[in-house]
N, C-alpha and C positions, 0 to 999 in steps of 0.2 A: 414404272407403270405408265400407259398410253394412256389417256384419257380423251375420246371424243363425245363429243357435246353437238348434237345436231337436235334440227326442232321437224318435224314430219307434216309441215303446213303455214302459211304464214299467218300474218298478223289479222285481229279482229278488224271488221270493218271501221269500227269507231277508231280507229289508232292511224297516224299517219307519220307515214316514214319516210326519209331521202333516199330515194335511189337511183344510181343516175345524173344526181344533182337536179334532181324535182322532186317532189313531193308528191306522193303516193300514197294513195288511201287503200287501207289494207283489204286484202281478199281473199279472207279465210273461206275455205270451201268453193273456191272458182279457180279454176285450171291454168289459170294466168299468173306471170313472174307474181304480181301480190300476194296470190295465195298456196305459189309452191314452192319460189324462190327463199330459202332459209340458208342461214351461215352456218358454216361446221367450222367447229373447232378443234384442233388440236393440243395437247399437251402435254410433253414428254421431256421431262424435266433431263436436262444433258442431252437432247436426239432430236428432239423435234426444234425446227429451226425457228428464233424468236422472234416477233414483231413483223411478221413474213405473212402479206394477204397474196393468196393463191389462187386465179380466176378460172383454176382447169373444171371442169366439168365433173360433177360424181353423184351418183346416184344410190338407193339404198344398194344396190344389188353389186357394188366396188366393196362393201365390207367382209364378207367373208373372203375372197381372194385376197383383200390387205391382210386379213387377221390370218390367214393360212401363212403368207409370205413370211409378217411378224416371225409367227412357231416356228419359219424354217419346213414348212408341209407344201407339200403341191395337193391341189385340188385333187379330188378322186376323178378318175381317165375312165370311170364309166357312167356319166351323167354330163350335164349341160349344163354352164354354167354363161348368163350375160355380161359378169362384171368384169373388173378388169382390178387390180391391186392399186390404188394410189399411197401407197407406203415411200415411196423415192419424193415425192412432193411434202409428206407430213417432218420428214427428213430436210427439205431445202432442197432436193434434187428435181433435175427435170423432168425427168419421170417420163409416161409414154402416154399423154393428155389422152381423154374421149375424145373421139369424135363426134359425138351424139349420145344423147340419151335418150330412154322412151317412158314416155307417161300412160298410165294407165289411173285414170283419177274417177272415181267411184260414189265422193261422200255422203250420199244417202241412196243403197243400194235399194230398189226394188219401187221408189217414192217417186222416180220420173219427173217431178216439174220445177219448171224455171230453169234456173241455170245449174240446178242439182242433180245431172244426169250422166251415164257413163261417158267420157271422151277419152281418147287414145291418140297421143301423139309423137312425134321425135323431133327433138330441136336440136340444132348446135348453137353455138354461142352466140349466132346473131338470128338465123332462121326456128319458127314454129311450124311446124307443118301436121296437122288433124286430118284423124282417118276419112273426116268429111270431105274432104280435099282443100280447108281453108290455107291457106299459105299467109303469115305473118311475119313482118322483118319485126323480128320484139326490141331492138338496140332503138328505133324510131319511133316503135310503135308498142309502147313496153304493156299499156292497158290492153290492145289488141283491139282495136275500134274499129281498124281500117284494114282488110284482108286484100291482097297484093291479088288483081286480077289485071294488070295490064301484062302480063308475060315478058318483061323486061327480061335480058340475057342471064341477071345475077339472081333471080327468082327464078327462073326456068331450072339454072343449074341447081338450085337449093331442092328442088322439087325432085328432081332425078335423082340428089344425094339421099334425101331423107325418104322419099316412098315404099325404097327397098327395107328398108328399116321397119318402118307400119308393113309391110305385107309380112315380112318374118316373124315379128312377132305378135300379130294379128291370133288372135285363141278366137 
């Protein structure tokens, strides 16, 4: 039996955590590593490999392609699907990492203020990038305080990676 264990938000703001190797105050309901970054677990007693932390990239929308894989099913060839399977990683294998993921962060729909409002973005492992056009390195700037407006060559390229991503799945 597979058992995953994911959390859909991070931690209260009164909680603080290491991440990084700093200490990070939690940000439940704010669109930043604090409050979306969560661990997923695996556990597959004989299959899944043990004591094995995995930094690939997975988002909700990798579970049903794992869980089809698992069965032995292919996706149905007449719909769309974003995810990608991470069953070769949940195994110890290398698997075929994201690229990117995209957020679509919502938590008080229709209430508007503060920092309780829709944003949509797509990150890889070190770039944020929001439909607003904020650009964040999160590896240095993991709170997001400081949006990258000098147009350095390695932020220019993050931007051309991830735009295409916000305009395709832009609803």
């Amino acid at each position: 039996t597979l058992i995953l264990f994911f959390g859909d938000n991070g931690s209260p703001r009164q909680v603080t955590s290491r991440c990084n190797g700093q200490e990070i105050q939690g940000g439940k309901g704010l669109p930043t590593d604090a409050g979306t970054l969560v661990p997923l677990i695996a556990n597959w007693t004989g299959t899944a490999a043990e004591g094995i932390a995995c930094d690939d990239l997975v988002d909700c929308s990798d579970f049903l392609p794992t869980i089809f894989e698992l069965a032995g099913e292919s996706l149905p060839e007449d719909d769309i699907f974003d995810g990608q399977s991470f069953l070769p990683q949940i195994r110890g294998e290398a698997g075929t990492p994201r690229e990117w993921i995209f957020g679509h962060h919502d938590p008080l729909p229709g209430h508007g203020k503060d920092n309780y409002h829709l944003q949509r973005w797509a990150q890889d492992k070190r770039w944020k990038l929001y439909e607003t056009g904020d650009l964040f390195d999160v590896q240095a700037d993991v709170l997001e305080q400081n949006p990258i407006t000098n147009g350095a060559p390695e932020a220019e390229a993050a931007r051309q990676k991830l735009q295409p991503v916000i305009d395709r799945m832009h609803i």
